[in-house]
N, C-alpha and C positions, 0 to 999 in steps of 0.2 A: 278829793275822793272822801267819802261820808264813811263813818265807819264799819256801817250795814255792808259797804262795799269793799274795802280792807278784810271783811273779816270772810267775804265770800273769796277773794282770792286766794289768803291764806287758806283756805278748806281744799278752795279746788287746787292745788298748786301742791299741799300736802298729798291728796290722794292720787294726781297725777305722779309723783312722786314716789309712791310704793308701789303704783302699776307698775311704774316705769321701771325698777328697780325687780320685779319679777319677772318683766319681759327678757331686763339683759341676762339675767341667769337662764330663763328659757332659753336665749339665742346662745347662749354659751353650751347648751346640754345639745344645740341643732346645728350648732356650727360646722359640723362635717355632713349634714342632710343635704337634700337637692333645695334648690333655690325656692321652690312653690313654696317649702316650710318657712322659710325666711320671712318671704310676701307677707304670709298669714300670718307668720307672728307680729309683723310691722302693723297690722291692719287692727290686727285681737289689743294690741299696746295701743294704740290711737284710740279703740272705740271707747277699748277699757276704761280709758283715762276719762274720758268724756263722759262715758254712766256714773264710774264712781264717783267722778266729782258733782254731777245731779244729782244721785240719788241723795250725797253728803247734804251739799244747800237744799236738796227738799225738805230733808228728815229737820235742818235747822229754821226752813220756812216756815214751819208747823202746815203745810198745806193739806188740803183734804186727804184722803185715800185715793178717792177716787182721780183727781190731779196727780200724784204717785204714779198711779198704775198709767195714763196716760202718757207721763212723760218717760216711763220706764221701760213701754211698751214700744213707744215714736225711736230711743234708743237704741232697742234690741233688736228692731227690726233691721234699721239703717248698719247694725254691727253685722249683721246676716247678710244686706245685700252686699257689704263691703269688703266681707270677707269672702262669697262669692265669686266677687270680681276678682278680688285679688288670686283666688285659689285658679281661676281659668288663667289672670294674667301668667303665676307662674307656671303652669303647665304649659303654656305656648312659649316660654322663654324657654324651658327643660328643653320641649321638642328643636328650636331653634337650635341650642349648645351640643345638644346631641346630634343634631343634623353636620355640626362644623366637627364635632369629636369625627365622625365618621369618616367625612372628609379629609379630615387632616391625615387618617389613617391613611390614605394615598399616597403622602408624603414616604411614606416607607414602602409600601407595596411595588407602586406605581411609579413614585419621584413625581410623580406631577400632580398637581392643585388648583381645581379651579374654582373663582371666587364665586359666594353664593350671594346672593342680594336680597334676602332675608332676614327678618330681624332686626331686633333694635341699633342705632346707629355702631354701640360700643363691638357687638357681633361682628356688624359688615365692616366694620373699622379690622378689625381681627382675622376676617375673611381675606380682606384685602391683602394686610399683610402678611398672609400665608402665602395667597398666588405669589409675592411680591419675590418671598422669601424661594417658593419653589421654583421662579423662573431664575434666580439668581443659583441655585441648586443644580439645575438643570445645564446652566451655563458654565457652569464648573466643570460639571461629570463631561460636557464636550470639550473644553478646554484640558482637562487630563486625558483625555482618550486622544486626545489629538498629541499632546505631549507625548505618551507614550507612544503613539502610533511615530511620530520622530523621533524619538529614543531608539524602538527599531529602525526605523531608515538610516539613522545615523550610524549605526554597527554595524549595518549590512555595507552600507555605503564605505564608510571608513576600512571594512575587512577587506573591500573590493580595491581600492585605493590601493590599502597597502600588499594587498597579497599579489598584485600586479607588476609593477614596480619591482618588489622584491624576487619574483622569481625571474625579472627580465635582467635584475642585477649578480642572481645567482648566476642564468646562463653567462653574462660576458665573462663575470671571475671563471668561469670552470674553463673558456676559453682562453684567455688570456694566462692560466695555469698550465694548459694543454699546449700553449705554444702554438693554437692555431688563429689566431685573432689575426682577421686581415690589416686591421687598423687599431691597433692597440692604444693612441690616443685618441682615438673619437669613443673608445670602449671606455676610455678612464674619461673623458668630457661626458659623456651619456650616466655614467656613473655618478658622479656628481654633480650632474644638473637632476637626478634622480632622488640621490640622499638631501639636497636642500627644499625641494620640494616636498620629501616625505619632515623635513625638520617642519617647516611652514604652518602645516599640515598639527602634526603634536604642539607647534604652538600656539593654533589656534584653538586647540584642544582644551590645553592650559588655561588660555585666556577666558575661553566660554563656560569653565568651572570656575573659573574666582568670580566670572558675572555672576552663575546662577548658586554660587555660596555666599553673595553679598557683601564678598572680600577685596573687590576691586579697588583699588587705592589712586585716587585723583588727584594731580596739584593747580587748579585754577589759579589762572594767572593772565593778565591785562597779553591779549594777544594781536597783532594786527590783522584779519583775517586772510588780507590780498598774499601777504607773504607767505602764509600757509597754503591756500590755492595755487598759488603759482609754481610753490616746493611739488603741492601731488600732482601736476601736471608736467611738470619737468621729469619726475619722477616714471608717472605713465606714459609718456611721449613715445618713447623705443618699441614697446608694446603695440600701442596704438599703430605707430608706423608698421612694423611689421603684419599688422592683421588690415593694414591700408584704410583706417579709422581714423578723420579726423576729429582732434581734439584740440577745442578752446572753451572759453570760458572769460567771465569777466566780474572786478565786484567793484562794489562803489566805494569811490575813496575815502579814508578817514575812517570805515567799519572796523571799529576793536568788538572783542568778545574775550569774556572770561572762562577760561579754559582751560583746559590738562594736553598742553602741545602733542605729548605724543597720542594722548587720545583720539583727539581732533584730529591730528593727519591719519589715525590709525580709519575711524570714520570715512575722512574724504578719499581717501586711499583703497578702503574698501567699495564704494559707494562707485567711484572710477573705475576699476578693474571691472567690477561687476557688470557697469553700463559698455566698455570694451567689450567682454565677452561675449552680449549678446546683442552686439547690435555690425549686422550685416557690412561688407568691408565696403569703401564709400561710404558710409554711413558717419555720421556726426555723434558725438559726444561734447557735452556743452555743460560746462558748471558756471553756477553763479550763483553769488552772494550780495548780498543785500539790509539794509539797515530797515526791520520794519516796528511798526506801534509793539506786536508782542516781544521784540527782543531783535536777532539776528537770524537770518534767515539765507541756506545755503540748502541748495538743490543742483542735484544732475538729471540732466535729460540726456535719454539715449533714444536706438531709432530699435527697438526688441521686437517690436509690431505689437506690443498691450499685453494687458495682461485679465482674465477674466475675471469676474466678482470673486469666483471662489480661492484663483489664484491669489489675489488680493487678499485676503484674509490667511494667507499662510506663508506669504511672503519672507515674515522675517521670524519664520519660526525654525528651528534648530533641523537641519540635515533637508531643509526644500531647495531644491533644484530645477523648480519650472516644469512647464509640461510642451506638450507639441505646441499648443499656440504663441509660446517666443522661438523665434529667428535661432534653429538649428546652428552651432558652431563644430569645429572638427576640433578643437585644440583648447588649452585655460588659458589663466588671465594671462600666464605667463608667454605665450603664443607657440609652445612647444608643447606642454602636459597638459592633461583633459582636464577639465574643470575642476574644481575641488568640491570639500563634502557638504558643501553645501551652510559653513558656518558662516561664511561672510558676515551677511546681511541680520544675522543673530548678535554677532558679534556687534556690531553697529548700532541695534537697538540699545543693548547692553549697554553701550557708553555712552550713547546720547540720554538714557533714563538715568544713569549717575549723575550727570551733570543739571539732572532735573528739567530736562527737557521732552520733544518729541520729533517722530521721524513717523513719516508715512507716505504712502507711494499716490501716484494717480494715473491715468491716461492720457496723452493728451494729441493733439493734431499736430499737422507738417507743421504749422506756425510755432506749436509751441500753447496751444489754448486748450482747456481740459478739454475732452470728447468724451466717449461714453466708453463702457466697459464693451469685450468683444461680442457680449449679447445685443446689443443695440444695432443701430440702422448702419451706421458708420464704423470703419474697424480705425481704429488708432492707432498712428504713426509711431508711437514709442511712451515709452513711460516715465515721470519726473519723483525722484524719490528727494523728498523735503525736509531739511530737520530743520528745527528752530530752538534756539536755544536763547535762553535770558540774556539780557545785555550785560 
């Protein structure tokens, strides 16, 4: 580089330098203005820098005037149209951000947000992530409404329980007081097959508040799983026979899982009862377990008659109880008292998500092969509720 040329840079590089140096103080004086100011200023600093350092190497060119004014002119022109464009670009950005201000204002009015596909990528990128944000907004506010709307059901339900029960336990005492009890130990057996079920009952209670205080306390431990299954089958068998529901089941040999025992039979136990309860007398109950790629895998199939899409999404939510389209029973799990409040299958979720797992239900045919929900062509023979848990 010749020194003619050195010394033009130092000129231009100096005077870009002090442009530069009043743009950032400008943008420090506009830093809370609308974007259009910004543009212009970026544009006013770019031209700037480029006249000043001309006009600088012309004044040291000794060039004519008349050369001066041409190049000074070619300049000031190109700094007008540039700052032109920039002044439109930011006012279509303003209109854009204020078009998503507005919208976003839905967010609150409304709760709902829909994405606009306008404007530059960083906008619609923005856009997006609002819809993204409002549809996750949305699914909350149904997710507590449904909560609540279970909260109520479970109060009413539970008042119902217990205020039944209790006043059929007050009549036998005031009889069995009065001396007129025809059978005074089937009064004192009714009594206490009444208080163990109201016990059941508060202790499911209990339990469904350590789940949803995230106090539930686990001890994972190398399980075999067959000797488990076969504990809650033995267990439910008396049940079953009485409501003349066969129960079997089967798992494949050598399947361990790590596990919190009483959990797990608390799970299979409930999962059992549940499939007894609604599933018509002849009717089959069928567990099995099985070793799969994601872990361990235990499911009960019952014969309930399905369960619909909407059913299915409320399943194992806190005080649900089915509606008309599962297989009517007269009696609970226990094959003497009405069903209970509906915590089971709450309860179940509960401790299969402690153990970092999942549980979820489907419909499936006579065979035993998924089918379709009760809105489809086909009604389904019963339902297979699945948990799967880590190896």
């Amino acid at each position: 580089m010749t020194r003619d040329q050195q010394q033009i840079v130092l000129v231009a590089a100096g005077c870009a330098a002090c442009v530069g140096l009043v743009g950032l103080g400008a943008a420090w004086l506009l830093r809370h203005r609308s974007i259009r100011w910004q543009l212009g200023l970026i544009v006013l600093v770019s031209i700037g820098s480029v006249l000043a350092g001309v006009v600088a190497v012309s004044r040291l060119m000794f060039i004519s005037a008349h050369d001066w004014a041409v190049v000074s002119l070619v300049a000031g022109v190109s700094a007008v149209v540039a700052l032109v464009v920039a002044l439109a670009l930011g006012a279509a950005i303003s209109r854009w951000s204020e078009a998503l201000r507005r919208s976003a204002r839905t967010l609150d009015s409304h709760g709902s947000y829909v994405a606009d596909p306008r404007g530059p990528s960083e906008l619609q990128a923005l856009s997006e992530e609002l819809a993204r944000t409002s549809a996750r907004l949305e699914e909350s506010r149904l997710r507590e409404a449904r909560l609540e709307e279970s909260r109520r059901e479970l109060v009413s339900w539970v008042s119902h329980d217990l205020r039944t029960p209790l006043a059929g336990m007050r009549a036998m005492t005031e009889a069995l007081e009065d001396g007129i009890a025809t059978d005074p130990d089937r009064y004192h057996r009714q009594i206490r097959a009444e208080v163990d079920r109201m016990v059941r009952m508060v202790d499911d209670l209990f339990e469904l508040s350590r789940i949803h205080a995230g106090v539930l306390q686990i001890s994972p431990q190398p399980l075999a799983l067959g000797d488990l299954v076969s504990e809650a089958i033995a267990g439910a068998d008396p049940v079953a026979r009485a409501r003349s529901v066969r129960l079997g089941g089967s798992v494949d040999d050598g399947v361990e899982v790590t596990a919190d025992p009483a959990g797990l039979s608390r799970v299979m136990t409930n999962l059992i009862m549940n499939a007894i309860r609604h599933t018509p007398a002849d009717g089959t109950v069928e567990i099995r377990g099985r070793q799969v790629p994601e872990g361990v895998e235990l499911s009960v199939r019952d014969q309930c008659g399905g369960l619909s899409v909407e059913e299915m999404d409320r399943v194992f939510d806190v005080a649900w109880r089915g509606g008309a389209a599962r297989t009517p029973v007269a009696g609970g799990a226990d094959g003497h008292a009405p069903g209970g409040a509906g915590l089971g299958l709450a309860i179940v979720k509960g401790i299969v998500e402690a153990h970092h797992g999942v549980v979820e239900v489907e419909n499936v045919d006579l065979d035993g092969g998924l089918d379709g929900g009760l809105d489809g062509d086909r009604v389904p023979a019963g339902c297979r509720f699945r948990v799967l848990l880590p190896a």
